[in-house]
PDB file with one MODEL, atoms N, CA, C and O in Angstrom:
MODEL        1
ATOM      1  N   UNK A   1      14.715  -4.379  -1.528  1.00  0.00           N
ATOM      2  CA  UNK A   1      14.312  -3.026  -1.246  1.00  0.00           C
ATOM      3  C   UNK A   1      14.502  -2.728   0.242  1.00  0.00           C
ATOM      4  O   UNK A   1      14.869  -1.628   0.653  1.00  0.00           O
ATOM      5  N   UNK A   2      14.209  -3.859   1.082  1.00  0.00           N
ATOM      6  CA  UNK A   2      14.134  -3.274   2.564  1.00  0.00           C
ATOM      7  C   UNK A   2      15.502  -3.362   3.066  1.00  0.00           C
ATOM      8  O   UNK A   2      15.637  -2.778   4.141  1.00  0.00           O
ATOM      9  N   UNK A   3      16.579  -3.930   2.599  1.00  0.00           N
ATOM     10  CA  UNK A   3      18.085  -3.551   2.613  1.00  0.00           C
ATOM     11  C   UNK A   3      18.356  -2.524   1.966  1.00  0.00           C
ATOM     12  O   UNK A   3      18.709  -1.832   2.921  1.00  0.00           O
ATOM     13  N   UNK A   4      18.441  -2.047   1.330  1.00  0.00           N
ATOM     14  CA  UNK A   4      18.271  -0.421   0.447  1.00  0.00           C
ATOM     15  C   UNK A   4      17.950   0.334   1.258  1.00  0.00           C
ATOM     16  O   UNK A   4      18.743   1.204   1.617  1.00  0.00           O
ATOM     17  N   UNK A   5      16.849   0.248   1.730  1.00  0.00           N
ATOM     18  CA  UNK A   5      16.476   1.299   2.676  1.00  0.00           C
ATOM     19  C   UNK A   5      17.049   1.526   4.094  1.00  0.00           C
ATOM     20  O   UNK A   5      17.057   2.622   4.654  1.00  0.00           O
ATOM     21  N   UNK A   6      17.496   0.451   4.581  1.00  0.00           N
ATOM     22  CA  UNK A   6      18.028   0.307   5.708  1.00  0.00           C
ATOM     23  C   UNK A   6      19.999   1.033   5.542  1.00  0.00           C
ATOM     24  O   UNK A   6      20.790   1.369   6.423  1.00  0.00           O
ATOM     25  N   UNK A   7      20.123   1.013   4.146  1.00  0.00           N
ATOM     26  CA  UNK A   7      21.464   1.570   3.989  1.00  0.00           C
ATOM     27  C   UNK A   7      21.624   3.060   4.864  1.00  0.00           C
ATOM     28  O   UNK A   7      20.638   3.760   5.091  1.00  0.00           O
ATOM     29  N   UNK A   8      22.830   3.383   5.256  1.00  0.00           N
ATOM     30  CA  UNK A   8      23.292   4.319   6.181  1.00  0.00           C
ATOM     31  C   UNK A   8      23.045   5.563   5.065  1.00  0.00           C
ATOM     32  O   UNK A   8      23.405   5.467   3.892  1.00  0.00           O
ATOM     33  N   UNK A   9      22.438   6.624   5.573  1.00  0.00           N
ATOM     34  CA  UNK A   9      22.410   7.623   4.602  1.00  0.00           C
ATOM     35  C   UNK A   9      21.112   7.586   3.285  1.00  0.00           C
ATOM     36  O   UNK A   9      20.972   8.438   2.407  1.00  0.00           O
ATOM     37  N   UNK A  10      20.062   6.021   3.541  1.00  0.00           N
ATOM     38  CA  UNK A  10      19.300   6.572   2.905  1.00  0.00           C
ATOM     39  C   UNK A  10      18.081   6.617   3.612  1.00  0.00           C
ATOM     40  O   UNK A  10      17.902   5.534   4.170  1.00  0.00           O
ATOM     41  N   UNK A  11      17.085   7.491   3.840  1.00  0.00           N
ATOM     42  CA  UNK A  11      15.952   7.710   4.901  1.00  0.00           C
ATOM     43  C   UNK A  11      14.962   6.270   4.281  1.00  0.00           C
ATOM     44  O   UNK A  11      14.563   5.957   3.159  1.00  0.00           O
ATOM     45  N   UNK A  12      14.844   5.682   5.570  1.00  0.00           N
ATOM     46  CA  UNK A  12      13.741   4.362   5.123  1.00  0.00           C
ATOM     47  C   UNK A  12      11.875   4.401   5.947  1.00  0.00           C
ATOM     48  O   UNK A  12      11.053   3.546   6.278  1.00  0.00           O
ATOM     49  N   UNK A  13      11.937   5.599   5.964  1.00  0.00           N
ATOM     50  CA  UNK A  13      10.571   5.941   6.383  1.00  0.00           C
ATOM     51  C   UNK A  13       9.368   6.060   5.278  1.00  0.00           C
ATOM     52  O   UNK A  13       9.508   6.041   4.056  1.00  0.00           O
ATOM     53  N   UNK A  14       7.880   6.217   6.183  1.00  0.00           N
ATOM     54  CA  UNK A  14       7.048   6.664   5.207  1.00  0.00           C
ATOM     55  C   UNK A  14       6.442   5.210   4.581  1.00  0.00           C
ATOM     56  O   UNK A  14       6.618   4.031   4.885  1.00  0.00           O
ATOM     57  N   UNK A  15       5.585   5.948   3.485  1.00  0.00           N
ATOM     58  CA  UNK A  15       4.777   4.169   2.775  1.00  0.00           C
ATOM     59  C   UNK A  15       5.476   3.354   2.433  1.00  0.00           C
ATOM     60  O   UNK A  15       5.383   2.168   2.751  1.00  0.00           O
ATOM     61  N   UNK A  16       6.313   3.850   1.714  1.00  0.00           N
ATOM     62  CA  UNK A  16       7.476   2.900   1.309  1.00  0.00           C
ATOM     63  C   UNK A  16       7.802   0.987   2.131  1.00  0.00           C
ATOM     64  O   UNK A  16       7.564  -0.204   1.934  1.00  0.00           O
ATOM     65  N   UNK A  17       8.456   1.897   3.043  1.00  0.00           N
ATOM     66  CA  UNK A  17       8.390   1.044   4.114  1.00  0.00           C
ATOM     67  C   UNK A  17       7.819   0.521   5.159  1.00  0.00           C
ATOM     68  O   UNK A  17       8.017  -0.471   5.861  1.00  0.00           O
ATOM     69  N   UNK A  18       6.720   1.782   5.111  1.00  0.00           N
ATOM     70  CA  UNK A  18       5.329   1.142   5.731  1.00  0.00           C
ATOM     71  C   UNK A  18       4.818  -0.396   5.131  1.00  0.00           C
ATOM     72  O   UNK A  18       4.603  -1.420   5.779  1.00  0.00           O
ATOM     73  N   UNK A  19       4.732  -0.217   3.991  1.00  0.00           N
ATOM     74  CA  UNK A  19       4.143  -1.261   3.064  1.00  0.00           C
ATOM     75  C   UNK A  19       4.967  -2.639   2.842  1.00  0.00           C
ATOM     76  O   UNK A  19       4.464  -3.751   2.684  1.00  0.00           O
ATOM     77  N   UNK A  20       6.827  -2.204   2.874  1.00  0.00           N
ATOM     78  CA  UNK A  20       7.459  -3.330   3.148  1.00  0.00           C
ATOM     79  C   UNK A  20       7.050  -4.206   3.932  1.00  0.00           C
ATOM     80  O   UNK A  20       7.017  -5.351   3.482  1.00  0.00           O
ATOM     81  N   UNK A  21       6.536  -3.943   5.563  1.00  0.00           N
ATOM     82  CA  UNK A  21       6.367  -4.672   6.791  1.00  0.00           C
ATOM     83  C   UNK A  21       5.144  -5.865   6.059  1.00  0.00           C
ATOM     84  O   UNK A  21       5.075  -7.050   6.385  1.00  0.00           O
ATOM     85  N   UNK A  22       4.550  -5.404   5.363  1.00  0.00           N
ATOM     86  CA  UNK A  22       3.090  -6.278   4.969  1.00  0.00           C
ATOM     87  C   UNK A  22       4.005  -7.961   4.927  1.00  0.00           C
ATOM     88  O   UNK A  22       5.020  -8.262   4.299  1.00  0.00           O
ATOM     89  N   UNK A  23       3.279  -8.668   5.716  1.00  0.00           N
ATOM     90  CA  UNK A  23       3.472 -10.136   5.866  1.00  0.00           C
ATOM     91  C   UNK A  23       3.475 -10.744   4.418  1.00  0.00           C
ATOM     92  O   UNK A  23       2.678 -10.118   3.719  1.00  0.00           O
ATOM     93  N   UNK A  24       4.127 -11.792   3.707  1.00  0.00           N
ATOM     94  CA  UNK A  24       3.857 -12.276   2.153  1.00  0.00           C
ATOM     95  C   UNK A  24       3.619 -11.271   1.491  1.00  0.00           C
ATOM     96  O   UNK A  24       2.482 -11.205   1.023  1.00  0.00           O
ATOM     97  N   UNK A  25       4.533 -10.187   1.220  1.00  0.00           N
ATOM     98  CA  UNK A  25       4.207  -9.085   0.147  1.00  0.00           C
ATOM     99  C   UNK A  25       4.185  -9.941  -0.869  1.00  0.00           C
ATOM    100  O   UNK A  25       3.228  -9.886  -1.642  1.00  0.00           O
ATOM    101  N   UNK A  26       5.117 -10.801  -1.054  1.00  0.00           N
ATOM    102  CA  UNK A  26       5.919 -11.191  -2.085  1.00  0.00           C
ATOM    103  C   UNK A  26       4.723 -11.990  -3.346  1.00  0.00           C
ATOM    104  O   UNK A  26       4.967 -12.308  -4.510  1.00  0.00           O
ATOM    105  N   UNK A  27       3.456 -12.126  -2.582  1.00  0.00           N
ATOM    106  CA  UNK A  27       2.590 -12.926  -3.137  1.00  0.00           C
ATOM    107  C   UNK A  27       1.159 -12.178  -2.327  1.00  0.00           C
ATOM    108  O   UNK A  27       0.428 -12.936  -1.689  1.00  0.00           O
ATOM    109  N   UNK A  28       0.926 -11.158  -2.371  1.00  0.00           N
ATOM    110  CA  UNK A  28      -0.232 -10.780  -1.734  1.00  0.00           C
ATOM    111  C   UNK A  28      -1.022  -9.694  -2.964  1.00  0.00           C
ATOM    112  O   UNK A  28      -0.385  -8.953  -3.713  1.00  0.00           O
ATOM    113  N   UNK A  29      -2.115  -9.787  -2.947  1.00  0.00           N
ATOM    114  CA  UNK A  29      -2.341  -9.200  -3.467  1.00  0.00           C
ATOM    115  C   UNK A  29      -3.829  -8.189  -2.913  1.00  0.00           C
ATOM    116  O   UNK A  29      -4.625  -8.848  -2.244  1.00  0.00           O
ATOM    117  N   UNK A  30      -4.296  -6.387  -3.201  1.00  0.00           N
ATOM    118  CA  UNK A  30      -2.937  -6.240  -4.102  1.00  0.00           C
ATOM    119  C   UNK A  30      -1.534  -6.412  -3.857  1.00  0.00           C
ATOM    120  O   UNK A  30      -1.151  -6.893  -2.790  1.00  0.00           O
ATOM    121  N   UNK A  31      -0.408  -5.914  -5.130  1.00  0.00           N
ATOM    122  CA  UNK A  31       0.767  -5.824  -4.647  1.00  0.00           C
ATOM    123  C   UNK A  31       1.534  -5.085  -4.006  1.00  0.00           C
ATOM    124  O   UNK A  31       1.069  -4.972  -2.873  1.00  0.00           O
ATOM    125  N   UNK A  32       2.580  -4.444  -4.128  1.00  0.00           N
ATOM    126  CA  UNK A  32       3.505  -3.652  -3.679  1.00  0.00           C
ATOM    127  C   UNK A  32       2.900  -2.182  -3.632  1.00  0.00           C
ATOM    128  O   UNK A  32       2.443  -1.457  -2.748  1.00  0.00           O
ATOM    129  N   UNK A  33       3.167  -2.062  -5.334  1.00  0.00           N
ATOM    130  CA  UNK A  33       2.658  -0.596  -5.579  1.00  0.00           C
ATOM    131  C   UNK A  33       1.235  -0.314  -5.074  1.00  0.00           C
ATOM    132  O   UNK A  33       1.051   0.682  -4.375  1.00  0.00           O
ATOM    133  N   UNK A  34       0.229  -1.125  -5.383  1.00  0.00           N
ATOM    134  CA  UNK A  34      -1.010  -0.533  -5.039  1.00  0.00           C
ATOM    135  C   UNK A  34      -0.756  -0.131  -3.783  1.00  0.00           C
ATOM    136  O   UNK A  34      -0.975   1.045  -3.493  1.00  0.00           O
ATOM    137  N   UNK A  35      -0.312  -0.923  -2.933  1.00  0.00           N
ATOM    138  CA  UNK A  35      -0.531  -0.795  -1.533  1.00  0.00           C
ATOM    139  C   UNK A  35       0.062   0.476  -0.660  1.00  0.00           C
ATOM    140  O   UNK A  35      -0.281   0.810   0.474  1.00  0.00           O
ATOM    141  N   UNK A  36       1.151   1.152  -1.604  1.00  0.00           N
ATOM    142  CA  UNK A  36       1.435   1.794  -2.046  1.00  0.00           C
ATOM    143  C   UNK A  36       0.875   3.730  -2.049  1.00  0.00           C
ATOM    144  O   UNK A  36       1.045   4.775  -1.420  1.00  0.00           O
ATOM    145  N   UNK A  37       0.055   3.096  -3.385  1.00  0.00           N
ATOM    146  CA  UNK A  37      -0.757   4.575  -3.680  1.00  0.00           C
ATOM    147  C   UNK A  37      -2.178   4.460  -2.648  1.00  0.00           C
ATOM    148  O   UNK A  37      -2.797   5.402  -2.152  1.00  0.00           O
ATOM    149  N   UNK A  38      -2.384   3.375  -2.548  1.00  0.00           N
ATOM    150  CA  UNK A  38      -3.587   3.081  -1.281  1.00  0.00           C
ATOM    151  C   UNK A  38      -3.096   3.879  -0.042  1.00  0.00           C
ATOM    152  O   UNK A  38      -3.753   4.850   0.332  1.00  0.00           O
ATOM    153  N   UNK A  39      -1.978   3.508   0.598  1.00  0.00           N
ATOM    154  CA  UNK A  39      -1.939   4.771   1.503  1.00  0.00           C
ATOM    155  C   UNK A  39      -1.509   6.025   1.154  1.00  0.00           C
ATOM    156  O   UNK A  39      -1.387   6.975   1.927  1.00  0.00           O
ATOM    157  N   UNK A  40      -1.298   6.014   0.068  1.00  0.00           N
ATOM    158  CA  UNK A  40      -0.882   7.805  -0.064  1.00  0.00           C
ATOM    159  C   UNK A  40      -1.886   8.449  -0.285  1.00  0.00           C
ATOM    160  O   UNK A  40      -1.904   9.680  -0.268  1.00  0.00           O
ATOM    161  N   UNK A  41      -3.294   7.419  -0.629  1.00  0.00           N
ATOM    162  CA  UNK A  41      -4.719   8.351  -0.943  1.00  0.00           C
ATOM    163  C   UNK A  41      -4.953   8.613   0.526  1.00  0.00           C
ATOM    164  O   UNK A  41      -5.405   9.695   0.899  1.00  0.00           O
ATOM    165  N   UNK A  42      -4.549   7.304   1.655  1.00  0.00           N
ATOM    166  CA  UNK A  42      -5.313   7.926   2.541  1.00  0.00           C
ATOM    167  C   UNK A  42      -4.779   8.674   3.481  1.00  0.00           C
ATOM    168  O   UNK A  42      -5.487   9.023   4.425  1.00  0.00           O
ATOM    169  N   UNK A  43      -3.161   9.141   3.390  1.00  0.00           N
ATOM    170  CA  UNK A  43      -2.563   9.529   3.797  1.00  0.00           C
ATOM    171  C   UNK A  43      -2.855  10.987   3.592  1.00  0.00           C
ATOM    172  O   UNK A  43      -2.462  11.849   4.379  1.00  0.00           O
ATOM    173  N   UNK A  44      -3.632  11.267   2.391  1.00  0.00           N
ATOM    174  CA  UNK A  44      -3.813  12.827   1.779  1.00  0.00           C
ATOM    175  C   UNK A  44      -4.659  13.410   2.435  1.00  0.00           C
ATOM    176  O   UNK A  44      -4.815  14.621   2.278  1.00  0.00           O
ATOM    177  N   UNK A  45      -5.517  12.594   3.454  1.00  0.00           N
ATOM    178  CA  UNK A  45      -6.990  12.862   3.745  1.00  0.00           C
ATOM    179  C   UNK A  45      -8.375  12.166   2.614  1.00  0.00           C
ATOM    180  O   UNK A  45      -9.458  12.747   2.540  1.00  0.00           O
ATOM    181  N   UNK A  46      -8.197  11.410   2.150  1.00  0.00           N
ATOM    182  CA  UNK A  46      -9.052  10.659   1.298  1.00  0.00           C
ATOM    183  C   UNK A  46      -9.801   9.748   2.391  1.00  0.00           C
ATOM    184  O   UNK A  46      -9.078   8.894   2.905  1.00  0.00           O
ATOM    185  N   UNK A  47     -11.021   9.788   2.791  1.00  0.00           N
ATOM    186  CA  UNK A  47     -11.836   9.223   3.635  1.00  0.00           C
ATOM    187  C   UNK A  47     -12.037   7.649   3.441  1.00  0.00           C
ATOM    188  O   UNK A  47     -11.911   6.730   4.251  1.00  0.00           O
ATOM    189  N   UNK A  48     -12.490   7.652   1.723  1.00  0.00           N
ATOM    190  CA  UNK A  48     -12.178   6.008   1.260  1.00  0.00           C
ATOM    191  C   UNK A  48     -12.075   6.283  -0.274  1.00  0.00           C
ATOM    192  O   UNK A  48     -12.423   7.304  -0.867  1.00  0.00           O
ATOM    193  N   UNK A  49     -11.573   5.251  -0.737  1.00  0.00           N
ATOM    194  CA  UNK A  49     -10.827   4.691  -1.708  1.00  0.00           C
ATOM    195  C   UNK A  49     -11.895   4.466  -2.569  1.00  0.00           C
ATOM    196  O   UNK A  49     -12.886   4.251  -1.870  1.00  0.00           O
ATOM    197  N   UNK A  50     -12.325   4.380  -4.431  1.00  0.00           N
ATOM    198  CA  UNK A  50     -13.269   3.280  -4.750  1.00  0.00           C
ATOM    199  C   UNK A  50     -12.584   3.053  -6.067  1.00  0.00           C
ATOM    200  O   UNK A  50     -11.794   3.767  -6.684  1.00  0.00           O
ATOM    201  N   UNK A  51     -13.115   1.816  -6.349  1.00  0.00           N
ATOM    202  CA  UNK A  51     -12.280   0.365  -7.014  1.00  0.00           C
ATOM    203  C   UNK A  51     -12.614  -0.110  -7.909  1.00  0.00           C
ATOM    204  O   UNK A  51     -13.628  -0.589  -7.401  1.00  0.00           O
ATOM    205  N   UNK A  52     -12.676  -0.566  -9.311  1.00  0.00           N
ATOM    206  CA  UNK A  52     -13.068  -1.696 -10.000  1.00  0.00           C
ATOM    207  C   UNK A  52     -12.737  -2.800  -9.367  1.00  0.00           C
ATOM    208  O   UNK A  52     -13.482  -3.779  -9.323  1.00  0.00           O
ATOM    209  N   UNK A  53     -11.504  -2.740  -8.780  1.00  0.00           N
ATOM    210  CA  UNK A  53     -10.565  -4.051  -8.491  1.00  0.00           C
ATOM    211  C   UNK A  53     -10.792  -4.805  -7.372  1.00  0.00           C
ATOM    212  O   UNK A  53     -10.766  -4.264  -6.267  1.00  0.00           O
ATOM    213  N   UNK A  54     -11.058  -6.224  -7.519  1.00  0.00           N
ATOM    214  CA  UNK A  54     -11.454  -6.970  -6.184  1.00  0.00           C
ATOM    215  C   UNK A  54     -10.045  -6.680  -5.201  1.00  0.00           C
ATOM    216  O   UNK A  54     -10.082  -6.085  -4.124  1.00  0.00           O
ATOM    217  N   UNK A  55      -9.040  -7.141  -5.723  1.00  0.00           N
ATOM    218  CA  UNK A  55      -8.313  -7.044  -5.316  1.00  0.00           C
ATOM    219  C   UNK A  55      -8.301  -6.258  -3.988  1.00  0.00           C
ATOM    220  O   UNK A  55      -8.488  -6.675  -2.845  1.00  0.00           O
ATOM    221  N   UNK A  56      -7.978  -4.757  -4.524  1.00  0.00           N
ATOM    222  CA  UNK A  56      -8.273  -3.928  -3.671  1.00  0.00           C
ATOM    223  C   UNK A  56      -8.916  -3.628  -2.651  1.00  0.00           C
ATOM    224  O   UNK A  56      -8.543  -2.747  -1.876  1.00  0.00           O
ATOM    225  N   UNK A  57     -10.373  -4.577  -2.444  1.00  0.00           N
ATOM    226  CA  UNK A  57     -11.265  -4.254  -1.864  1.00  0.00           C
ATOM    227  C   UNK A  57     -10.948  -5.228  -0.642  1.00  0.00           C
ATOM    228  O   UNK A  57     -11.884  -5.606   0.062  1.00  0.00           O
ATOM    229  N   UNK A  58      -9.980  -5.534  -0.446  1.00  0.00           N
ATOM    230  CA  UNK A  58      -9.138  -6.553   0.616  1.00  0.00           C
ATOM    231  C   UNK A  58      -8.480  -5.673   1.769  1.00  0.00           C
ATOM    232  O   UNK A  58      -8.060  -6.104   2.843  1.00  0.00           O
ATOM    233  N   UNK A  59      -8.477  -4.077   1.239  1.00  0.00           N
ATOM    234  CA  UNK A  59      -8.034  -3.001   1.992  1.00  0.00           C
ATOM    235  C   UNK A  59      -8.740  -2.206   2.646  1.00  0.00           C
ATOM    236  O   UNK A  59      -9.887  -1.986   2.258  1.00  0.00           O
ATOM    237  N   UNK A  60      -8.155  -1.482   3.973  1.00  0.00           N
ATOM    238  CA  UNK A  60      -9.313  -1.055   4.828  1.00  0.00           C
ATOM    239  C   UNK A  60      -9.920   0.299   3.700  1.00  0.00           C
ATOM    240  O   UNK A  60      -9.811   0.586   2.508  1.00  0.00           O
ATOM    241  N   UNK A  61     -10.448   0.736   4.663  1.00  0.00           N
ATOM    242  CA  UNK A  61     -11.326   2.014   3.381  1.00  0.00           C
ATOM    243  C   UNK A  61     -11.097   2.067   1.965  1.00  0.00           C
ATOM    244  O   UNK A  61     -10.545   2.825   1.169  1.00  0.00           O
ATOM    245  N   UNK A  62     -11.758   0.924   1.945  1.00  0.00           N
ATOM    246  CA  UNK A  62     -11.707   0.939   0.244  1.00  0.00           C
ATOM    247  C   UNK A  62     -13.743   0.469  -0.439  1.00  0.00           C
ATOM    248  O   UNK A  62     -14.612  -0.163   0.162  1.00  0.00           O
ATOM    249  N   UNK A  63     -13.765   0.738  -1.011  1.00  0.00           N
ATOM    250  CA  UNK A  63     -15.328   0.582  -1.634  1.00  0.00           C
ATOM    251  C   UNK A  63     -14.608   0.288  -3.144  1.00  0.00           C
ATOM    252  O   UNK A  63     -13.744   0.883  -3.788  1.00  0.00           O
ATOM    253  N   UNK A  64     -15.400  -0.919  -3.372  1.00  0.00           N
ATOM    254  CA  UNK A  64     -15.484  -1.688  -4.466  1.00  0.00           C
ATOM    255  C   UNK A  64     -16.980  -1.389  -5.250  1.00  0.00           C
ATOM    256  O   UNK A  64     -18.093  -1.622  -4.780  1.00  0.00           O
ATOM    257  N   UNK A  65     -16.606  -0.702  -6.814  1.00  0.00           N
ATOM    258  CA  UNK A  65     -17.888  -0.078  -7.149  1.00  0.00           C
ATOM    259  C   UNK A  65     -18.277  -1.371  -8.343  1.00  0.00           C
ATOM    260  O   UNK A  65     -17.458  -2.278  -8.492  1.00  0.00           O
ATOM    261  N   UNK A  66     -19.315  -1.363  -8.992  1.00  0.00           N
ATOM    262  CA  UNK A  66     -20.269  -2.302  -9.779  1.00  0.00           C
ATOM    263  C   UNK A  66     -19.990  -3.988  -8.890  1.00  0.00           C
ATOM    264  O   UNK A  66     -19.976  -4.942  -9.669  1.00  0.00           O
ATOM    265  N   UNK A  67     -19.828  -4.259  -7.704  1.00  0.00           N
ATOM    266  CA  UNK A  67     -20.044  -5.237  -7.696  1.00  0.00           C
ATOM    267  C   UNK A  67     -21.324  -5.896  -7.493  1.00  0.00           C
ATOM    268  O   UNK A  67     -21.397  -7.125  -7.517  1.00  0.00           O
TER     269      UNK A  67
ENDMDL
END
């Protein structure tokens, strides 16, 4: 993906590739996508995030609910 993006003519900005930079994507969890829609919530103006998912709760503004 981060060669794709880097191709001449295709724009490699934004979460996308924000989220590429993440150190061990390849095995981090969450994964790709969450990390993903995680900043596009907070990108919208979403103050914080809330979760079933532990996972998730590994991310900044995020609230993990019934734990």
């Amino acid at each position: 993906m981060q060669s794709f993006l880097k191709t001449p003519g295709v724009c490699g900005t934004g979460d996308v590739a924000s989220v590429l930079e993440t150190p061990n994507l390849e095995s981090a969890k969450p994964g790709f996508l969450d990390r993903v829609i995680h900043r596009q919530y907070l990108g919208a103006g979403a103050g914080s995030v809330a979760t079933f998912e532990r996972a998730w709760a590994k991310l900044p503004r995020v609230q993990l609910l019934g734990a």
